[in-house]
FIDRENSE-338619 format. One record per residue (C-alpha): x, y, z. Coordinates in steps of 0.2 Angstrom, whole numbers, plus 5000, padded with zeros to 4 digits. Example, Ala and Ser with C-alpha at 12.3 -4.5 7.8 and 13.67 -1.06 7.14 Angstrom:
<lovexs>
506249785039
506849955036
</lovexs>
This chain:
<lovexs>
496749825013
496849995017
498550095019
498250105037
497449935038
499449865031
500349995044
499249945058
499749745052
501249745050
501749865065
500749715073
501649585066
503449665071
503949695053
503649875052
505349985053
504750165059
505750325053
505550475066
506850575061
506350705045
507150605029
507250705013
506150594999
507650664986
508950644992
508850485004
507050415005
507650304988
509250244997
508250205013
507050085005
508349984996
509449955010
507949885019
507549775005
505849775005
505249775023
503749905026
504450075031
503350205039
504250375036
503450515050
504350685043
504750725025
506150865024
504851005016
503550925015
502750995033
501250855038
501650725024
502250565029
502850415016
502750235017
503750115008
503649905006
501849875004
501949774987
503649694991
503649514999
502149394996
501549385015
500949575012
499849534997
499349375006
498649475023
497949605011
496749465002
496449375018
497449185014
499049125017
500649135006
500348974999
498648994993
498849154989
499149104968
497649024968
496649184977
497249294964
496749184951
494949174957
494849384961
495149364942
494149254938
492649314949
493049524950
492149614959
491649784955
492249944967
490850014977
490150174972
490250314986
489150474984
490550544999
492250505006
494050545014
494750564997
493450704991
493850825009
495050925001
494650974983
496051044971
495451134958
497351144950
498151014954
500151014952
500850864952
502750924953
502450994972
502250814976
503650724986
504650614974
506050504976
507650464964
508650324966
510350264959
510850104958
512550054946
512650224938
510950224934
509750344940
507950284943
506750444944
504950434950
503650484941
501750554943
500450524930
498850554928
497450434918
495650484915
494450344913
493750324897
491750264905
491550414920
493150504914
493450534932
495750544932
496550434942
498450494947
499850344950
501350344951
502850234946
504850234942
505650274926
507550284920
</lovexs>
């Protein structure tokens, strides 16, 4: 499921909390998500980050992996066992929205990223970027580190 797809669900289904007011991603983004526990949050206005918007709670409860594949919560073990078993390969595209805008330098600290304390630990997230070893085309991602 697209990004768009999930919003446009779980708007849809009422689960969507929507952020209007600009929400620094440093500072209180972080704080945000945790003390929604997981619903999907849509943040509209990143303190400067002019046109960037954030969302939030796309991996975090089983009924949003379940609507993504298409079953229902309790089937959705035995979906995921049988994408495994049965993969199917991505479609190659010679065009698409991700090649519009072409970066020839690409600085990954310009992004916007959250931190996040919890007990006296602080949670920082991180950029990487992976190049496949087949088509060595990179692929950034992101994820938390302490």
């Amino acid at each position: 499921m697209e990004i768009e797809r999930f919003i446009a669900w779980s708007r849809a289904a009422g689960t969507l909390v929507e952020i209007e007011r600009a929400v620094d991603p440093q500072m209180e983004l972080a704080r945000v998500m945790y003390a929604l526990d997981g619903r999907p949050v849509l943040f509209r206005t990143l303190t400067g980050f002019p046109g960037w918007r954030a969302v939030s709670g796309v991996c975090a409860q089983r009924q949003h992996f379940a609507a993504a594949l298409g079953c229902t919560v309790p089937n959705l073990i035995h979906r995921i066992a049988d994408a495994l078993a049965h993969p199917v390969p991505p479609p190659v595209l010679d065009s698409g929205p991700c090649q519009e805008v072409i970066e020839e330098r690409v600085a990954l600290t310009r992004l916007p990223t959250t931190t996040r304390t919890t007990a006296g630990a602080t949670s920082r997230q991180a950029w990487q970027s992976s190049r496949t070893p087949t088509s060595g085309a990179t692929s950034p991602s992101t994820g938390w580190c302490c």
